[in-house]
N, C-alpha and C positions, 0 to 999 in steps of 0.2 A: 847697303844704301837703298832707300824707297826711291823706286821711277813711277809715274807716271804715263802713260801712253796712250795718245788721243786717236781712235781709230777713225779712218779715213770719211764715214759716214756722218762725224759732228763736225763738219767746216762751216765756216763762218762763206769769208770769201773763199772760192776754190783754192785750194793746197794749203791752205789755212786752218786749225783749229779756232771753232767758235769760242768768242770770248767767254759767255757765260757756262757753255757747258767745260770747257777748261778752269775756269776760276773755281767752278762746282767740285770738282773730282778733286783741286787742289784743294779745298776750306775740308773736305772729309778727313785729311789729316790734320787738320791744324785743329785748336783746343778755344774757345769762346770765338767770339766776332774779330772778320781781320777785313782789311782794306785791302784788294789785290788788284794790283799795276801789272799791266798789259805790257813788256818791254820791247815786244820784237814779235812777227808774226809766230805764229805756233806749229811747230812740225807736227806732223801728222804721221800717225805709224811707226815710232818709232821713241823706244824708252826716255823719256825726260829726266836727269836725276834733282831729288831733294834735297837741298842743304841747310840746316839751320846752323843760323850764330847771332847773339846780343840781343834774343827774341825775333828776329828777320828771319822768314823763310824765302828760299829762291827756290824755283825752278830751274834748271840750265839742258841746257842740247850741247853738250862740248864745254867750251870756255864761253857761250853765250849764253847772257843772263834771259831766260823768254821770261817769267814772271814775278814779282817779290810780292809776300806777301808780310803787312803791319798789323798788327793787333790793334784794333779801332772798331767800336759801334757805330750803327749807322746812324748819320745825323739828322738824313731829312725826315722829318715827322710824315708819317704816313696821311692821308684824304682819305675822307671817306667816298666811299664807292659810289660811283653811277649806280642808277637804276638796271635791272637788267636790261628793259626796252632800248635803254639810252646808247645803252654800249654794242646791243645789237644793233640797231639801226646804224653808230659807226662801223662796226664792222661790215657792212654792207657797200659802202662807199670806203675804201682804203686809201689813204696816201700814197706814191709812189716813191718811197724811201726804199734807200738802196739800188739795189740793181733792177728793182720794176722784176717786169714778166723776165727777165730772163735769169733771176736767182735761182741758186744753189743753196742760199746758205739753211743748216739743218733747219734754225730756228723759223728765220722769215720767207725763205723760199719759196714762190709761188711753182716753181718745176720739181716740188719733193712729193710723192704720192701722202695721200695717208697712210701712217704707219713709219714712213720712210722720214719726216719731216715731222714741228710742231705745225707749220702752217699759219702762224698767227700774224694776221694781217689788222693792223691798227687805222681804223678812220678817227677822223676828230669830230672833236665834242664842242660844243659852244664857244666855250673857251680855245681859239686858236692854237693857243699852247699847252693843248691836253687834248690824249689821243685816247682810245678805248676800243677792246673788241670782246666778241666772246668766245673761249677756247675750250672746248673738249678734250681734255688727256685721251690719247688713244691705248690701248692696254698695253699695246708692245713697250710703252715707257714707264710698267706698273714691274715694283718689285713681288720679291716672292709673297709680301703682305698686301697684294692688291691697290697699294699707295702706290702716287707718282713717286719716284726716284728724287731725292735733295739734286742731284746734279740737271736733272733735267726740270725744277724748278727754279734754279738758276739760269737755267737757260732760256726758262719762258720770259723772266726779269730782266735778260738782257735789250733784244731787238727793240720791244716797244717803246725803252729809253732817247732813241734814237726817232721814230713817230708821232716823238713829239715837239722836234723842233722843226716848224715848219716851213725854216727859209734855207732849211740844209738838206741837200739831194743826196748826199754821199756824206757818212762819215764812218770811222772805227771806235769799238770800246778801248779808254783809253785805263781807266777803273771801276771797279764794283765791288760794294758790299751788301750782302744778303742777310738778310732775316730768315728762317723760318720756323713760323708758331706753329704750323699744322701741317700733317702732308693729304694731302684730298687725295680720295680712291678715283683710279681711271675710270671713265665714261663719265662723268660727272660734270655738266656745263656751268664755264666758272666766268668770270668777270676780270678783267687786265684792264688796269690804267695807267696812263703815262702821262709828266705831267715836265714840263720845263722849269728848271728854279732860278736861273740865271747862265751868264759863259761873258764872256768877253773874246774876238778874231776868233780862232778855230777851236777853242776850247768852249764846251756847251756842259752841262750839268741839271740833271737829270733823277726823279725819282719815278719809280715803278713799283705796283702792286698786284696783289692778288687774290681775289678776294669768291666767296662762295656767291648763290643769286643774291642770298639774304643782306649782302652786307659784308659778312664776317669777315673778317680781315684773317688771311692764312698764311702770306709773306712780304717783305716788301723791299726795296734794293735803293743803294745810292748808284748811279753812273756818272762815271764821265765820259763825255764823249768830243772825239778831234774830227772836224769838218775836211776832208778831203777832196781834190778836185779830179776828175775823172780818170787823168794820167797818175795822180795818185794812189787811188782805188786801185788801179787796174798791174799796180805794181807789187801793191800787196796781193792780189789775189793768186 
């Protein structure tokens, strides 16, 4: 039986496995584009097993279901890119999504060194409900081919989805499907946008991309994302 095992260093919320870099590690085994649901927080450290049946993949810890993934292309049509000016200057002004200055999580954490963390901190753009910054892959997340790693480009996909709803302090990924057309070599300053498509109460939905200074479009993600309120957060974490 294939497991999976999320080491303790990709958390989302603390004792949590980060959503995108978890759905990453899991689409490596799966075969074309899949829709992966988030079911239950993610253990950390410890073998997850794989089960396929009727083309459903699940993840499980025991008799608990933590992920399923569906065979599905991503729907939201990717934008084109901010300038690179543009999206620096947002990343210079950040939103305070999430946990602010006192995160952990691998992806958005403002307390993860570099090296230790992606560090990508999303400001907005003009548009209220689209966010942008600019992200350096550090080498420590380049494979043995000097590319960033698919799983830690899932993970860049995931947070900013979240940076760009601007009347939600806290929420979790609740789905994601990834794209990716290209994998950029580390050191290389790239372009992340995030953009709102709609949600109705706590359900928010969400696309994200990835793109070179030029433009070029390198990957791009559907999210969904559930708005939680602090005692909620703080119960997943």
């Amino acid at each position: 039986m294939t497991t999976i095992t999320i080491p303790p260093a990709f958390n989302g919320p603390p004792g949590s496995g980060n959503g995108g870099y978890s759905a990453g590690l899991l689409a490596a085994h799966l075969d074309g584009p899949h829709t992966i649901r988030i079911n239950a927080p993610i253990p950390l450290n410890r073998p997850l097993a794989m089960r396929r049946e009727d083309g459903i993949t699940t993840l499980h810890d025991g008799d608990a279901v933590i992920m399923t993934a569906r065979p599905e292309a991503p729907s939201i049509a990717p934008r084109p890119a901010p300038s690179f000016e543009a999206a620096k200057d947002a990343s210079e002004h950040p939103r305070p999504f999430g946990a602010g200055e006192q995160s952990v999580c691998f992806v958005c954490g403002r307390n993860r060194a570099e090296g230790e963390g992606l560090r990508i901190f999303c400001g907005q753009l003009d548009d209220g409900e689209t966010a942008a910054t600019v992200w350096t892959p550090h080498e420590t997340f380049g494979g043995e081919d000097g590319l960033v790693r698919p799983e830690i480009l899932w993970s860049a996909l995931d947070c900013p989805g979240g940076f760009s709803l601007p009347d939600v302090d806290r929420a979790l990924l609740g789905e994601m499907n990834a794209e990716i057309l290209e994998r950029p070599p580390v050191g290389e300053p790239l372009i992340i946008q995030a953009w709102r498509t709609g949600g109705k109460g706590r359900k928010h939905f969400a696309g994200t991309a990835l793109y070179r200074p030029d433009g070029t479009l390198l990957a791009h993600a559907d999210t969904v994302w559930f708005a939680v309120d602090t005692e909620q957060f703080e119960a997943n974490a």
